[in-house]
VOPAGU-2260 file (C-alpha; in pm, 1 decimal, decimal comma):
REM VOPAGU-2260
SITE   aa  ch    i         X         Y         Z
SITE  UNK   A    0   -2658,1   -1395,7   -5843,8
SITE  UNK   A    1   -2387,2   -1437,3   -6070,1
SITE  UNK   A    2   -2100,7   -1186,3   -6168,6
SITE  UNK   A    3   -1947,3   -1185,9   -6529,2
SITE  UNK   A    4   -1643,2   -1026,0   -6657,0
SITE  UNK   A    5   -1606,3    -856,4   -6997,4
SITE  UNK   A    6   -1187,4    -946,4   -7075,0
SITE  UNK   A    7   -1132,1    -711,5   -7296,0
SITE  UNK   A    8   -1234,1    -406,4   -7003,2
SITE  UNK   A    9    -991,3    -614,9   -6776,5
SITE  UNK   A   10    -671,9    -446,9   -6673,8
SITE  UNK   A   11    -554,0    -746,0   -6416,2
SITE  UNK   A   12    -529,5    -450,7   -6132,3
SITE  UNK   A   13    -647,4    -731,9   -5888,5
SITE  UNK   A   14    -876,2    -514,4   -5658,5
SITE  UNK   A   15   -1145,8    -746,0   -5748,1
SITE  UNK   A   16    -924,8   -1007,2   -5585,3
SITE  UNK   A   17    -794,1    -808,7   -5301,8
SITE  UNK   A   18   -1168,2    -788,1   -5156,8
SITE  UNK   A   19   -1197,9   -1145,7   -5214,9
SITE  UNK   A   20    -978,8   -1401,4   -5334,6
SITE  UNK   A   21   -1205,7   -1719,2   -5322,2
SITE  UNK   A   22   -1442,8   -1486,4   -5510,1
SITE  UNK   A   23   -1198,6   -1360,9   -5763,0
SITE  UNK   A   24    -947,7   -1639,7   -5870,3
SITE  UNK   A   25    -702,6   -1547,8   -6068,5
SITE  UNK   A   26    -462,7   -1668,2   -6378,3
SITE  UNK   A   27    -106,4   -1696,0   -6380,1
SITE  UNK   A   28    -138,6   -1319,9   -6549,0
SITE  UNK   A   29    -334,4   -1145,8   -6304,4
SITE  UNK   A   30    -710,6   -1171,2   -6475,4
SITE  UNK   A   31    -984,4   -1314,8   -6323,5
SITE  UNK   A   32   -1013,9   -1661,2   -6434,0
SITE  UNK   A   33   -1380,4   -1720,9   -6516,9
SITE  UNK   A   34   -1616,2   -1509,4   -6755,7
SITE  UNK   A   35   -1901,7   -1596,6   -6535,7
SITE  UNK   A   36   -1933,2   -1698,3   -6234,5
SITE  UNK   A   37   -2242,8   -1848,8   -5973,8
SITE  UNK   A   38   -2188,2   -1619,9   -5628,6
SITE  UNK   A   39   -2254,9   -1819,5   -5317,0
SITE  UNK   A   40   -2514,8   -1744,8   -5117,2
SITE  UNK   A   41   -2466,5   -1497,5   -4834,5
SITE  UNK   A   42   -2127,1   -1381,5   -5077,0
SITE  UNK   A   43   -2348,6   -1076,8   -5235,3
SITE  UNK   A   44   -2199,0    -850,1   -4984,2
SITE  UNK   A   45   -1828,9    -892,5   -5108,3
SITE  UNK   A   46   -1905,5    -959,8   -5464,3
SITE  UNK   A   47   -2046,5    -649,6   -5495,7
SITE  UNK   A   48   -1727,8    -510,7   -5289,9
SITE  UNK   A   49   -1535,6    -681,9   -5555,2
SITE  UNK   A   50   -1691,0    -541,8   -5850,9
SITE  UNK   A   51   -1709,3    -204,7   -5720,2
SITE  UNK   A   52   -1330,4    -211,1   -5656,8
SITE  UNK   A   53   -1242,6    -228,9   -6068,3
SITE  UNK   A   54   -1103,7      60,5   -6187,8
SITE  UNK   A   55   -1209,2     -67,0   -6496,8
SITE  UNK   A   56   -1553,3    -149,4   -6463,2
SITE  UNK   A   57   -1518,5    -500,1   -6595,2
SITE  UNK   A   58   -1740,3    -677,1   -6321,5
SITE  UNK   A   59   -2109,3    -690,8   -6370,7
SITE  UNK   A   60   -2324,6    -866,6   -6134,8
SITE  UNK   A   61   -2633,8   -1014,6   -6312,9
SITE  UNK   A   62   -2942,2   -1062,9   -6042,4
């Protein structure tokens, strides 16, 4: 699984982050650092926490 995250939906609220901040690094701004990223296995659970969080709807997760 791996989530992706379309910048120009991103608001830098951070929820993604607050559910999981190994998950959801962020810059020195308050975005999510990657536009892609590989999710660990057994770390479905709180991706999907994390991408459910945006207010924005900026996460996808891509099976």
């Amino acid at each position: 699984m791996k989530v992706a995250v379309d910048k120009a939906l991103c608001s830098g609220h951070a929820r993604c982050n607050a559910v999981d901040e190994d998950l959801f690094p962020l810059d020195d701004l308050g975005y999510v650092e990657f536009d892609t990223a590989e999710i660990p296995a057994g770390q479905e659970g709180p991706a999907r926490r994390g991408a459910d969080a945006c207010p924005e709807r900026a996460l996808s997760l891509l099976e």
